[in-house]
C-alpha positions in Angstrom: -21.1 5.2 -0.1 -19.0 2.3 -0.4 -16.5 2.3 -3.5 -15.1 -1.3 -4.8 -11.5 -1.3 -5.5 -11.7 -0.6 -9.1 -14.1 2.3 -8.8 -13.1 5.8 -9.8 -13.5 8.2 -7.1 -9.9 9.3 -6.7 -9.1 11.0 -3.2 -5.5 13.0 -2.2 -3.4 14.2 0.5 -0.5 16.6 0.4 2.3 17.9 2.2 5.8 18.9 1.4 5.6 19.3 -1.8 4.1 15.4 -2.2 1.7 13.6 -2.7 -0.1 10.8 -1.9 -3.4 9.8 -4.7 -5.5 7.0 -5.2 -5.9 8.1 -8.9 -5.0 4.7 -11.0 -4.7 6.9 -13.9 -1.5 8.1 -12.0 0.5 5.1 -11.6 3.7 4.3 -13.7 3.3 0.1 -13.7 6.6 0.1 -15.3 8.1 1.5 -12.2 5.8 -0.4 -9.9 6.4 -3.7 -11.9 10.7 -3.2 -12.0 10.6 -2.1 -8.5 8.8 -5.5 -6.9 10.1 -8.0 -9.3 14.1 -6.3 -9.0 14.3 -4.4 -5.0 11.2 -5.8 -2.7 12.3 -9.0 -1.2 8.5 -10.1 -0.7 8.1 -10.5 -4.1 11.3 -11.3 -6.4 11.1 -11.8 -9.9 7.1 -11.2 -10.0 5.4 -10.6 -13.3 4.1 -7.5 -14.5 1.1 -9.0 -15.9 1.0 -10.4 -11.9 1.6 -7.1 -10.3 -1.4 -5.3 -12.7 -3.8 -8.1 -12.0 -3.4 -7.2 -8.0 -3.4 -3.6 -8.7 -7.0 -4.1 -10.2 -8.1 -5.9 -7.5 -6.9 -3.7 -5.0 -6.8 0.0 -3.5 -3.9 1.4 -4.8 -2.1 4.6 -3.3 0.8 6.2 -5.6 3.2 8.6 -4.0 4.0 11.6 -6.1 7.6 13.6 -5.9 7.1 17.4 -5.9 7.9 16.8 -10.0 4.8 14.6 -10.1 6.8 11.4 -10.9 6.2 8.8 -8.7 8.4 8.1 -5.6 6.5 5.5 -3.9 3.1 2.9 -3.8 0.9 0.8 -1.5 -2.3 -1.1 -2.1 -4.6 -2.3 0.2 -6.5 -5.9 -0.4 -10.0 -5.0 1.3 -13.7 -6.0 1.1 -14.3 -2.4 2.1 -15.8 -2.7 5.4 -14.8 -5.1 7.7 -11.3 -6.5 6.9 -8.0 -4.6 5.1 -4.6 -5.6 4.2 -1.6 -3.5 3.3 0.9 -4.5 1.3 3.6 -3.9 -1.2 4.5 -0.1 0.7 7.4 1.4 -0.9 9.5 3.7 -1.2 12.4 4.9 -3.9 15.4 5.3 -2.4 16.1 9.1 -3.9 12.7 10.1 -1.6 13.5 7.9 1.7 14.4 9.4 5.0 11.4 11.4 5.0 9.3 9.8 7.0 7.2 9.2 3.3 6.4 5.6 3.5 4.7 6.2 7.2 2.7 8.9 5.6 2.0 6.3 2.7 0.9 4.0 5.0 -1.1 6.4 7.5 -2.7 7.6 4.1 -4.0 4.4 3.4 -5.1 3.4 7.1 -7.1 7.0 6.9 -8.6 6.3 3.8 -12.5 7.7 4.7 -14.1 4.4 2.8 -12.0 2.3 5.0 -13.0 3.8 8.3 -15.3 0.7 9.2 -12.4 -1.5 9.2 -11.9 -3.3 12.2 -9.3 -5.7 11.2 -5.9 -4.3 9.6 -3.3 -6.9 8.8 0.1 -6.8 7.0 3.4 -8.6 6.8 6.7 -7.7 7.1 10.2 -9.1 7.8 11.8 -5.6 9.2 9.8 -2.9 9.6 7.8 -4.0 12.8 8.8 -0.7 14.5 7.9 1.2 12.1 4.0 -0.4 11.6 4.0 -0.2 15.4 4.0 3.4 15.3 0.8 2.9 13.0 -1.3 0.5 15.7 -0.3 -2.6 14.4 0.7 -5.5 16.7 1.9 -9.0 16.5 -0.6 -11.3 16.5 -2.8 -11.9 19.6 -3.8 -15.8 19.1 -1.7 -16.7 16.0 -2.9 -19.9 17.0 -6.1 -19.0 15.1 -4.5 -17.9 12.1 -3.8 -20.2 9.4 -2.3 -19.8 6.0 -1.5 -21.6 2.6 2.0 -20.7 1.2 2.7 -21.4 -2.6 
């Protein structure tokens, strides 16, 4: 069964005392919101009413301290079968240095409705190692890539 992004089936993983949930009843939007308009660099000064409207329209995956507040969040931008992006992984500083935001990130990649996808993409400006661990690559004919930047 496919689920669209919106839809309610709500999976977890947990280790160490955290974890990682795709429930969207979970997610603290105020923290979300402050974190990517005030500390990510890909996305200064966005809008909350910005940040919930990609939320909907995405996959998301909060991270959860062991005191159930969250530590951390990705989405992925997918059509479910074919094609997936990750974006806007984090993690708060108090929970970093725990190798969280790879498990974040593997969480996602793992996630059983997104097993047919054949095409993971992202962007980032310093964590290539990191994503490299993961299976991602640099482009193999960027020359077939294009893009509109606003």
């Amino acid at each position: 069964m496919h689920l669209l992004p919106n839809e309610s089936q709500v999976f977890e993983w947990s280790r160490d005392g955290y974890t990682v949930s795709t429930d969207r009843a979970r997610l603290d939007m105020d923290m979300i919101g402050r974190f990517l308009a005030e500390e990510a660099y890909w996305s200064p000064g966005i809008s909350r009413a910005l940040v919930e409207k990609a939320i909907a329209g995405s996959m998301p995956f909060g991270l959860y301290g062991p005191d159930g507040a969250q530590a951390g969040f990705a989405r992925v931008v997918t059509d479910g079968s074919l094609f997936a992006y990750l974006r806007d992984v984090f993690v708060l500083s108090t929970h970093r240095g725990k190798g969280l935001g790879m498990w974040l990130a593997e969480s996602a990649i793992g996630h059983p409705d997104l097993a047919t996808v054949k095409r993971w993409m992202l962007s980032t400006s310093d964590a290539h190692g990191l994503y490299a661990k993961l299976g991602f690559q640099t482009l193999q004919h960027p020359d077939r890539y294009m893009q509109i930047s606003r």
